[in-house]
C-alpha positions in Angstrom: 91.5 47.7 123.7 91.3 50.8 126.0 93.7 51.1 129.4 90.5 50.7 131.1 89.7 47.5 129.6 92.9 45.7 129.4 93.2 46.2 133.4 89.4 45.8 133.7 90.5 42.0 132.1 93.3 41.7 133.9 91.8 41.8 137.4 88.8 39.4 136.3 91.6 37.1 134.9 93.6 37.2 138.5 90.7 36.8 140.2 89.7 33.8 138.4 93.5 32.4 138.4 92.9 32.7 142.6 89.4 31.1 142.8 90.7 28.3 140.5 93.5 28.0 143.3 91.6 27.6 145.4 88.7 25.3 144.5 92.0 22.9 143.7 93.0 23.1 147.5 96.5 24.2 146.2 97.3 21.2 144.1 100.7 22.3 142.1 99.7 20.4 138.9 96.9 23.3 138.9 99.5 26.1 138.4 102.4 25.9 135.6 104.3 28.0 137.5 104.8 25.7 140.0 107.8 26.3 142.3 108.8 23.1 143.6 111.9 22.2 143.6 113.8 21.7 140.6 115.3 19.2 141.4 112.4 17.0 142.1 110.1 15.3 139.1 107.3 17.4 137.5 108.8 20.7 138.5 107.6 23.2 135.9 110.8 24.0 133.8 112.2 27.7 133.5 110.8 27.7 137.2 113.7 27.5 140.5 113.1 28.7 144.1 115.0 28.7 147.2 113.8 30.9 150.4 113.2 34.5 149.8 113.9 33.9 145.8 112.1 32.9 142.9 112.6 32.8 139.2 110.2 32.3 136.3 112.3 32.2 132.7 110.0 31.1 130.1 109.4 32.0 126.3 106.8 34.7 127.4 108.2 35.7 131.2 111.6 36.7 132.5 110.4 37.6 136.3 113.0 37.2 139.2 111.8 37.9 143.1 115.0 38.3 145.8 115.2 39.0 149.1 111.7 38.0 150.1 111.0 38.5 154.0 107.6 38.6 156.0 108.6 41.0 158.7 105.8 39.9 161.2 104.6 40.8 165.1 104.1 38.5 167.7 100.0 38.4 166.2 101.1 38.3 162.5 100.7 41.7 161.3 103.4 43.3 159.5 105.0 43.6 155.8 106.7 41.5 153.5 109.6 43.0 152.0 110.8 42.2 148.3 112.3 43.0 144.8 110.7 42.3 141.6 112.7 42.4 138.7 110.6 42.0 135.2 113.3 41.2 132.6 110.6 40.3 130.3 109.4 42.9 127.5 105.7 43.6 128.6 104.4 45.4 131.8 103.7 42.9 134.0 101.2 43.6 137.4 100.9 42.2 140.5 97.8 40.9 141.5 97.5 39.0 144.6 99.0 37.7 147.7 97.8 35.2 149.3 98.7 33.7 152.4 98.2 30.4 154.6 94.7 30.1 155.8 93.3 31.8 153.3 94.8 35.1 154.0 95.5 37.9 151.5 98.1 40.8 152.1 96.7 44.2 151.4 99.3 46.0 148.2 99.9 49.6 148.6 101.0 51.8 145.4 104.8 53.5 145.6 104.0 57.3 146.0 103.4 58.6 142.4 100.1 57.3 141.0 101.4 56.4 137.5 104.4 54.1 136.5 107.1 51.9 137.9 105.4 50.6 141.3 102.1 52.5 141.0 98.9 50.8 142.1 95.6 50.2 139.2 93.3 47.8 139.2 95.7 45.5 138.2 97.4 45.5 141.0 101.1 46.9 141.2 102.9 47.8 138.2 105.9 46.1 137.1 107.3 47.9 133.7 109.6 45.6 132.0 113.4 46.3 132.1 112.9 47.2 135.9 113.1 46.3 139.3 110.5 47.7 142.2 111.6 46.8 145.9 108.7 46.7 148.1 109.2 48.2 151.5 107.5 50.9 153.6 108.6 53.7 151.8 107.6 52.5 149.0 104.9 49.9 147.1 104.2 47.5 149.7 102.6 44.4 150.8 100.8 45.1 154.3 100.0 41.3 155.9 97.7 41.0 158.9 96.9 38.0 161.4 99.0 35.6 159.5 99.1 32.0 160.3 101.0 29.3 158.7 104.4 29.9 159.6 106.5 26.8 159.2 109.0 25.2 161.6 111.9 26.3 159.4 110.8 29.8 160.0 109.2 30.3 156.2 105.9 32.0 155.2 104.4 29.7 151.9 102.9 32.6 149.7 100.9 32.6 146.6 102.0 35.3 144.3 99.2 36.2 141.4 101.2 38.0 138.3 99.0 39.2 135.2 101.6 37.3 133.0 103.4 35.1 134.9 100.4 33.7 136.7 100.8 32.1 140.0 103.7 31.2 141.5 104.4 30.0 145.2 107.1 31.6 147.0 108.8 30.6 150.6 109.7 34.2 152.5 111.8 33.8 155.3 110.3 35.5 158.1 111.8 37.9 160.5 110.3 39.4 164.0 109.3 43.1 163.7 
């Protein structure tokens, strides 16, 4: 399979991961990459979260997200800030952000156009062995007119990885 092709069926695969999503209204059993709580019964194993982190350690995936922060104006524009780490031994790409009320955030490709942090079809490239921190300077996750915020000052985001899948991901948000 040509470059072309394999990210060609890796964008139709995202996109039909995210319609799935949301035809099931968000239902967790839809995803096996679940984050809830470990701690809690039916949490997909290999899967723990807390706010601003994330890790997904399964036979196929070794994918860890830290420091996770939606840096956000007073009418919900801003960026959320990250780092990826993909410990696992295939590229992995990152697809999709989705936020509450249907919103997507808008990915932006590091500066050079090929490798580590680069932006394809497939969304932002993750080579494995390596960690890509998403900021302004860099690859980036522009969000715009978000809504959702919760009372403990989180941002529930839906994450959508080529391998990985989709996880759900609490960002603590900060005022820009």
């Amino acid at each position: 399979m040509t470059g072309t092709a394999a990210r060609t069926r890796a964008t139709l695969i995202a996109s039909l991961s995210v319609t799935l999503a949301v035809l099931t209204g968000g239902c967790t059993s839809a995803s096996p990459h679940s984050t809830s709580d470990t701690s809690r019964a039916g949490a997909s194993p290999g899967v723990t979260s807390s706010t601003g982190r994330l890790s997904v350690h399964t036979a196929d995936v070794d994918l860890t997200i830290t420091d996770a922060v939606a840096h956000l104006d007073r009418s919900g524009d801003g960026m959320l800030t990250m780092s990826v780490r993909n410990g696992g031994a295939v590229p992995e790409h990152l697809g999709m952000v989705a936020t509450p009320d249907k919103g997507r955030g808008v990915l932006v490709g590091g500066k050079s156009t090929e490798g580590n942090g680069s932006l394809s079809t497939a969304g932002i490239l993750l080579l494995p062995g390596n960690t890509v921190t998403f900021h302004g300077g860099g690859p980036s996750v522009l969000l715009h007119h978000v809504r959702g915020i919760t009372a403990g000052h989180t941002l529930p985001l839906s994450l959508q990885f080529g391998v990985a899948g989709l996880v759900h991901l609490q960002a603590r948000v900060s005022s820009s």
